[in-house]
C-alpha positions as CSV (number, residue, x, y, z in Angstrom):
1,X,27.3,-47.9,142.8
2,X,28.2,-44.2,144.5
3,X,27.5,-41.6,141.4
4,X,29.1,-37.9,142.2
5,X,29.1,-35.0,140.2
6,X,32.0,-32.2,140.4
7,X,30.3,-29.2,139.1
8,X,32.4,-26.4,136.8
9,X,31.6,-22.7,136.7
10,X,32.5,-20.6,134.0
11,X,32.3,-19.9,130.2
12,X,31.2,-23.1,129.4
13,X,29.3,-24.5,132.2
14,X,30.0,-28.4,132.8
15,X,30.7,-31.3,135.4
16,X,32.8,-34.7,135.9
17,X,30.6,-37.6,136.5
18,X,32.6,-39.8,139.1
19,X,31.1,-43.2,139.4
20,X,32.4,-46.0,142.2
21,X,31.6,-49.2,143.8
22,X,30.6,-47.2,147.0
23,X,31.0,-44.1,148.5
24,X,33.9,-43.9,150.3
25,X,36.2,-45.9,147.7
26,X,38.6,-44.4,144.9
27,X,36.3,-44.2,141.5
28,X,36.8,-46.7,139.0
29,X,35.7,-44.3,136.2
30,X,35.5,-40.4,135.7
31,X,33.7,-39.3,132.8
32,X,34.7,-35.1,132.0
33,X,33.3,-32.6,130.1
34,X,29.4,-33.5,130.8
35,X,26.7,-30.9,130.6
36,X,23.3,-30.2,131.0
37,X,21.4,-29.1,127.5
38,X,18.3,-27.6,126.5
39,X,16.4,-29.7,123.4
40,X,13.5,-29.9,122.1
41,X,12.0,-32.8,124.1
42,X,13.7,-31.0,127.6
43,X,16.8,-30.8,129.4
44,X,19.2,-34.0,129.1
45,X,22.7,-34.7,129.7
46,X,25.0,-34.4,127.5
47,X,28.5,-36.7,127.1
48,X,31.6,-36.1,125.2
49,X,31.1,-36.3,121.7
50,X,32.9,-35.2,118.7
51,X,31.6,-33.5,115.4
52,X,32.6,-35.6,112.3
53,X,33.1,-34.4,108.6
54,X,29.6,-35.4,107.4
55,X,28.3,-32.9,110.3
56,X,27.1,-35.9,112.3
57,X,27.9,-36.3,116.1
58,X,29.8,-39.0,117.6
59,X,28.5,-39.9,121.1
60,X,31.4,-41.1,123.0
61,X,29.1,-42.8,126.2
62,X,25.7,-44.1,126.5
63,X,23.5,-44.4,129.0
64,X,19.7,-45.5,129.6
65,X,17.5,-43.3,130.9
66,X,17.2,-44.5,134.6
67,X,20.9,-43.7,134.9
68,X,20.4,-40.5,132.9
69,X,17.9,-39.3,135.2
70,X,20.0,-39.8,138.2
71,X,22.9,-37.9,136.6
72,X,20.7,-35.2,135.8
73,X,19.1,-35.2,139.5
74,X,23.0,-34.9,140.9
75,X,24.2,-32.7,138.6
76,X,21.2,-29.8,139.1
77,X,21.9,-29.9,142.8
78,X,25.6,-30.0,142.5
79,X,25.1,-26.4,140.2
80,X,22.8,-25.4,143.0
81,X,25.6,-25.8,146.0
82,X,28.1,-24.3,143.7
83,X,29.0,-20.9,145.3
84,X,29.4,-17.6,143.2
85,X,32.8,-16.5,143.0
86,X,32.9,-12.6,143.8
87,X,35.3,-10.2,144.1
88,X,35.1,-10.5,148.0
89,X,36.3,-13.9,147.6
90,X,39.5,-13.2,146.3
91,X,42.5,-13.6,147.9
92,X,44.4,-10.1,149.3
93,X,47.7,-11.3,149.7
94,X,49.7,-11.5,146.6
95,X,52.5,-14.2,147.0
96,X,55.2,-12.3,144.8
């Protein structure tokens, strides 16, 4: 199995886990809105999830802890390559 991670800058930091049969070959899944979180017991990734009316979360996806790891492995060097958007980056011609 080929595991990717597209990493996304900005308020709220996240990634797309893309998983497929091998590299090279359109994914058969893509799981949005993952992120990396802080907890008592260390980082870990965290899946969609939604809060419910009791103030309990509903986890969405689950995953062992092998595959966690090599999420969080690919996603901490996928934030790493990410480049910093600066002003000097920008564009200067101003299609209208």
């Amino acid at each position: 199995m080929e595991i990717s991670v597209e990493w996304k800058d900005g308020k709220y930091p996240s990634f797309n886990l893309i998983l497929a049969s091998k590299a090279g070959v359109d994914p058969f899944i893509t799981i949005k809105s993952c992120s990396i979180m802080s907890g008592s017991k260390g980082d870990f990734v965290k899946y969609p999830s939604k809060k419910m009316d009791d103030g309990k979360w509903f986890n969405y996806i689950y995953a062992n802890e092998k595959f966690n790891s090599v999420v969080m492995e690919k996603a901490k060097a996928a934030k790493q390559n990410t480049p910093v958007k600066t002003v000097e980056d920008m564009d200067d011609s101003v299609p209208f």
